[in-house]
N, C-alpha and C positions, 0 to 999 in steps of 0.2 A: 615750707616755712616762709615766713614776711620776706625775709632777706635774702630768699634765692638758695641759701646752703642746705643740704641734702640732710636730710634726717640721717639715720643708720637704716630704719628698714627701704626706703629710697633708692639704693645704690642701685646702679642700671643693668649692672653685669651678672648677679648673682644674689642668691642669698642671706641676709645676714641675721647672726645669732650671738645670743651671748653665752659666755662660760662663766659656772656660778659654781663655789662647794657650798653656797646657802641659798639653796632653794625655796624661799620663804614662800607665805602668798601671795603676798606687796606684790613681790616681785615678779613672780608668772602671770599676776592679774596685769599689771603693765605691761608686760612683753607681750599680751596677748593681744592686748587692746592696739600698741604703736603698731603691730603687725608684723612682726618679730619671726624672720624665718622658722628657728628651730632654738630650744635650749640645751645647750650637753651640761648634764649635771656632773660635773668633776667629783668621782667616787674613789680616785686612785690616791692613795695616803692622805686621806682627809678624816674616813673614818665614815663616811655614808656608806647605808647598808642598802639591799636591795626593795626594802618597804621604804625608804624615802625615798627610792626612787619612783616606785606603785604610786606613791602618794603625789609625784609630780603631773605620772601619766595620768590619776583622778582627775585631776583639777584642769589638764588642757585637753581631758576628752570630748572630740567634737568641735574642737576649735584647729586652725589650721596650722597653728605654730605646734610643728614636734617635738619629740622627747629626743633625745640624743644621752647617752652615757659612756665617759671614759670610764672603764671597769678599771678594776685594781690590779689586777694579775690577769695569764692567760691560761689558769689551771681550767680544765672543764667546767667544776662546781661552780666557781665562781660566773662562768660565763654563761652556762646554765641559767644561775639565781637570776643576774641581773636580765637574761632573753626572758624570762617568767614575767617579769614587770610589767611586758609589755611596751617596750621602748620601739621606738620605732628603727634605730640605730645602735650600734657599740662600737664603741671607738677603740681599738686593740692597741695599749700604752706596751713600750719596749719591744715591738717587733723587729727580730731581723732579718729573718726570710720567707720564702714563700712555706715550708714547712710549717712555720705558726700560722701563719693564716688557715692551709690546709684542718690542720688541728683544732682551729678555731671553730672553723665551718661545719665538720663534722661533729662539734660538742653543743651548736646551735643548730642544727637539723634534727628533724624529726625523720624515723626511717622511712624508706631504703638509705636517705641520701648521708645520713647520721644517727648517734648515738642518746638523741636529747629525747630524756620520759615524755612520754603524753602524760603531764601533770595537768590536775586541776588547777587553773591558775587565770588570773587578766588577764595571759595571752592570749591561750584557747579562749576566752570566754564563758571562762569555768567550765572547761571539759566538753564545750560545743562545739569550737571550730577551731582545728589542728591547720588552719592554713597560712595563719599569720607567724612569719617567722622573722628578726632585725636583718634589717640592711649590714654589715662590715664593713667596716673603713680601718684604715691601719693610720697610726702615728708614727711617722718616719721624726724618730730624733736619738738616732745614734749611725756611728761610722758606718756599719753593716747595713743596715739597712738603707743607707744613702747607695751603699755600692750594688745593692742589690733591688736595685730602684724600679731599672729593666724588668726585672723577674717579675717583680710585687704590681706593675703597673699593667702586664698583660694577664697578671687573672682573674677570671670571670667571678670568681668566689668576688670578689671584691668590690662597693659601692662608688670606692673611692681611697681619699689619702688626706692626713693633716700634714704639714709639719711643724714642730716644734723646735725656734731656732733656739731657745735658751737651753734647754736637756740638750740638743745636740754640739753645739759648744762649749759644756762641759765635759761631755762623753766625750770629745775630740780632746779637749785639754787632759784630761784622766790618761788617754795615750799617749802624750805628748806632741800631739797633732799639730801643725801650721796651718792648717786650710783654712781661705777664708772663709766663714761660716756663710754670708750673704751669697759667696758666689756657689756653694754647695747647696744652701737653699733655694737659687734661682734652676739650678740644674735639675732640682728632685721635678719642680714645678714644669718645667719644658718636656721631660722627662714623662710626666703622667697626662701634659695635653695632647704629646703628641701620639700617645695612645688613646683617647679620647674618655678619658676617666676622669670626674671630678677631682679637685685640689685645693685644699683651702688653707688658706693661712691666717694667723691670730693678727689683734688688733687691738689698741686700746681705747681708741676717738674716731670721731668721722675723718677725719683726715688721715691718719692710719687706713681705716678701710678705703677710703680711695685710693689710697698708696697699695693697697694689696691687691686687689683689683687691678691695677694700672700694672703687676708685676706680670697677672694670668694667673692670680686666684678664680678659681670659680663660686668661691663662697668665703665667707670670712667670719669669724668667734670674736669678739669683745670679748676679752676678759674683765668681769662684771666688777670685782670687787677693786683691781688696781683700777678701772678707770673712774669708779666711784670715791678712789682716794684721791687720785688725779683733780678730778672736778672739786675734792674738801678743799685740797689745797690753795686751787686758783681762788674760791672765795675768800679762804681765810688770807691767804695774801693780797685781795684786794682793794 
């Protein structure tokens, strides 16, 4: 840019993406175009099914920015549907130990290593090529899953890790928790470098992303529609 400050796709240390539950066309054609790490289309209580997710993976096939999905639940079917999309990621929302993961992995495998049909689907490539299967990441945002951080950062099943500080300072307030939530967030994150596993944390602006960065994010999420109400704001009040 003119003035020296960093775009979003820019940032020096990592990847950056945004998180959207309105995956429009507007909006993937731009992120395609600024050079937009990855998009995770938020599917968990939003009410997106796994054809609008298909419909995101259409539209960025062959361009570098990936598909990424927070699923809904960690029931099989569900994670099943959304690995058929063809996503290139699924982001496991309410994990809290190494057991769902396990479970996860096995319901996104093709055998031996799991229980997932050889369906006809975008993923195979309609029933040609069974060797494309999602990455796993897990969502650390609750107590258990923070304690159990160790467990969840040495397994190979695993791409990686998000966290979400707002679900996990609620789950902490629900038990009547004190922990500071910043400093249990900086822990998860030291925690998954120093096992050498990706770790990303959300953002809302480019200065957020440099701040998440600067913590030992190795990637970071805009959330697409708070930061688009952020930016109505500043205009309308300026």
């Amino acid at each position: 840019m003119a003035d020296g400050s960093p775009t979003l796709h820019e940032a020096p240390h990592g990847p950056v993406g945004v998180l959207t539950a309105h995956p429009d066309r507007l909006l993937l054609q731009q992120a395609a175009l600024a050079g937009v790490g990855f998009v995770v289309v938020d599917a968990e209580q939003t009410g997106l099914q796994p054809a609008d997710v298909a419909a995101v993976v259409g539209q960025l096939a062959g361009l570098p920015t990936e598909v990424h999905v927070r699923v809904p639940d960690l029931a099989p079917a569900t994670l099943v549907a959304f690995a058929n999309t063809g996503a290139d990621e699924l982001v496991l929302p309410q994990v809290r130990d190494a057991g769902d993961v396990r479970r996860a992995h096995e319901a996104t495998r093709y055998a031996p290593a799991g229980t997932r049909s050889r369906q006809v689907s975008a993923a195979s490539d309609f029933g040609t090529d069974f060797s494309r299967e999602p990455r796993l990441s897990v969502l650390v945002e609750n107590g258990d899953a923070v304690a159990n951080a160790e467990k969840l950062a040495a397994l190979d099943l695993l791409a990686g890790a998000w966290v979400g500080p707002t679900d996990l300072a609620d789950d902490l307030a629900r038990q009547g928790r004190t922990e500071d939530v910043q400093e249990l967030v900086g822990r998860v994150v030291d925690v998954f470098r120093a096992a050498g596993r990706p770790i990303g944390l959300p953002a809302v602006d480019a200065t957020g992303v440099t701040a998440a960065f600067a913590r030992g994010a190795d990637r970071v999420a805009v959330y697409f529609e708070k930061s688009l109400r952020l930016l109505l704001d500043g205009l309308v009040a300026a």
